[in-house]
Phi, psi and omega in degrees: 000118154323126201263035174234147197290129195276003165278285197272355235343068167285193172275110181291147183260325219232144177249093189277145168284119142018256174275139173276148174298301199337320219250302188238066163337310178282012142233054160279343168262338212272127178286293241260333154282005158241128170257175162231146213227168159266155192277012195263350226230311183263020176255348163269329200278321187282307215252006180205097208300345209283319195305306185295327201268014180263329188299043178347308195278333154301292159344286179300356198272327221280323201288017181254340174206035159178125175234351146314292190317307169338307185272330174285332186286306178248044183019089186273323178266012191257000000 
């Protein structure tokens, strides 16, 4: 993993989940659910959904190995 934010690509701080363990514990170990983020980029992707729902490619990495959790996480259907 490249030690830059796969959002802004600064310098990463943070090795962030996706999918939150809290919510979706059977990926918390799961590669394909951790990135590294900067901490300003991964405190907009938890807390602020317009933020999270801009991100596509994430979307899209997530829709790879849960694509329910996807749609739920960044409420695609609301």
């Amino acid at each position: 993993m490249e030690n830059k934010c796969v959002i802004c690509g600064c310098v990463g701080s943070d090795l962030a989940h996706l999918l939150p363990k809290s919510l979706y514990p059977e990926h918390y170990t799961n590669e394909l659910n951790l990135v590294i983020m900067c901490r300003n980029c991964h405190i907009l992707y938890d807390n602020d959904l317009n933020f999270r729902r801009k991100q596509v490619s994430l979307y899209n990495q997530i829709c790879g190995f849960d694509i329910v959790g996807a749609a739920k996480y960044f409420r695609i259907y609301e």
